[in-house]
C-alpha positions as CSV (number, residue, x, y, z in Angstrom):
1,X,-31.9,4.1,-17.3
2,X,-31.8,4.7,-20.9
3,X,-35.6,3.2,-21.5
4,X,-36.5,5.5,-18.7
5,X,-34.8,8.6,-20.4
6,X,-35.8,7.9,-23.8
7,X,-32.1,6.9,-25.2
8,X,-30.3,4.8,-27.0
9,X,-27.8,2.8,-24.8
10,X,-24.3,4.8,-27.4
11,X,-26.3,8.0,-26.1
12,X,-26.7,7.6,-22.3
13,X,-23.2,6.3,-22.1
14,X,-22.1,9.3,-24.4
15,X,-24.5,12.2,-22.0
16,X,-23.2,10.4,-18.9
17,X,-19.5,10.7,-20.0
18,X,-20.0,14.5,-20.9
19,X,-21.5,14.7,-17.5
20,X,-18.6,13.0,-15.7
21,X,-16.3,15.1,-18.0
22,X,-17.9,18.3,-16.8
23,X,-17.5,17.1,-13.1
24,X,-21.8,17.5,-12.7
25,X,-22.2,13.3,-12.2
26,X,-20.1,11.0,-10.4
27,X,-21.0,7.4,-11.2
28,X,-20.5,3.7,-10.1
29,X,-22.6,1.5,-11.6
30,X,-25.1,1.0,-11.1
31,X,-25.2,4.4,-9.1
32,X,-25.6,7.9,-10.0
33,X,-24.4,11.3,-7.9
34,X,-25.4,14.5,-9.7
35,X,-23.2,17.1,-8.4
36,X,-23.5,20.4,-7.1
37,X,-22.5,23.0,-9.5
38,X,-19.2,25.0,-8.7
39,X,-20.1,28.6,-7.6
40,X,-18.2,30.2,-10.8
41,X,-21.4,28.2,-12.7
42,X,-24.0,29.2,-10.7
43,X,-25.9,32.7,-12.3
44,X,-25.7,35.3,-9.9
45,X,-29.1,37.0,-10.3
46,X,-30.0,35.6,-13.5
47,X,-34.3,35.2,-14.1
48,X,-35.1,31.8,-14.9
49,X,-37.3,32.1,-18.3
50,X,-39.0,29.4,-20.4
51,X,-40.1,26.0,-19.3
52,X,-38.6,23.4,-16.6
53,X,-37.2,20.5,-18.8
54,X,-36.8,17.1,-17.5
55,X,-33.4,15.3,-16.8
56,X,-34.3,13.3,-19.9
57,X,-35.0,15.9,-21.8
58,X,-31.5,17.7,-20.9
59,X,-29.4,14.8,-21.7
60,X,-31.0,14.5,-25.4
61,X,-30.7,17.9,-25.8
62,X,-26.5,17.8,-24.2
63,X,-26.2,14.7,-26.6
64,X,-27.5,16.6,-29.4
65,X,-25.4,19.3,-29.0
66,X,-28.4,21.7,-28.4
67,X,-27.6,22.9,-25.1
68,X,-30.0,23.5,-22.0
C-alpha cells in the first residue's frame, strides 16, 4: 500500500492512524473500509472548486499537515 501511494512505511501507518482516529477508515489488516462521513461533515451546498486529488495525494498532504 505504501509503494502504491507513494509513502514511506512511518507515513502510511501515521495517515492510516489519523484516519482511524477521525473514524473515516476502519482497518484489519490486510483490509481497508473508508467510511462514510457523519452528516455534521458533509457541506451542505458547498461548490466543489479546484482539482480532484487522489487518495495518495490526500494522505501526503493529511501527513504533511497541509490539509485537503
Amino acid at each position: 500500500m505504501s509503494r502504491l501511494l507513494g509513502l514511506e512505511p512511518r507515513q502510511l501507518v501515521q495517515a492510516r492512524q489519523q484516519l482511524i482516529t477521525a473514524d473515516l477508515l476502519a482497518y484489519d489488516q490486510p483490509f481497508y473500509q473508508v467510511l462514510a462521513l457523519p452528516p455534521a461533515h458533509t457541506p451542505a451546498l458547498a461548490p466543489r472548486v479546484g482539482q480532484s486529488l487522489s487518495v495518495g495525494e490526500i494522505l501526503r498532504r493529511a501527513v504533511e499537515g497541509g490539509g485537503v
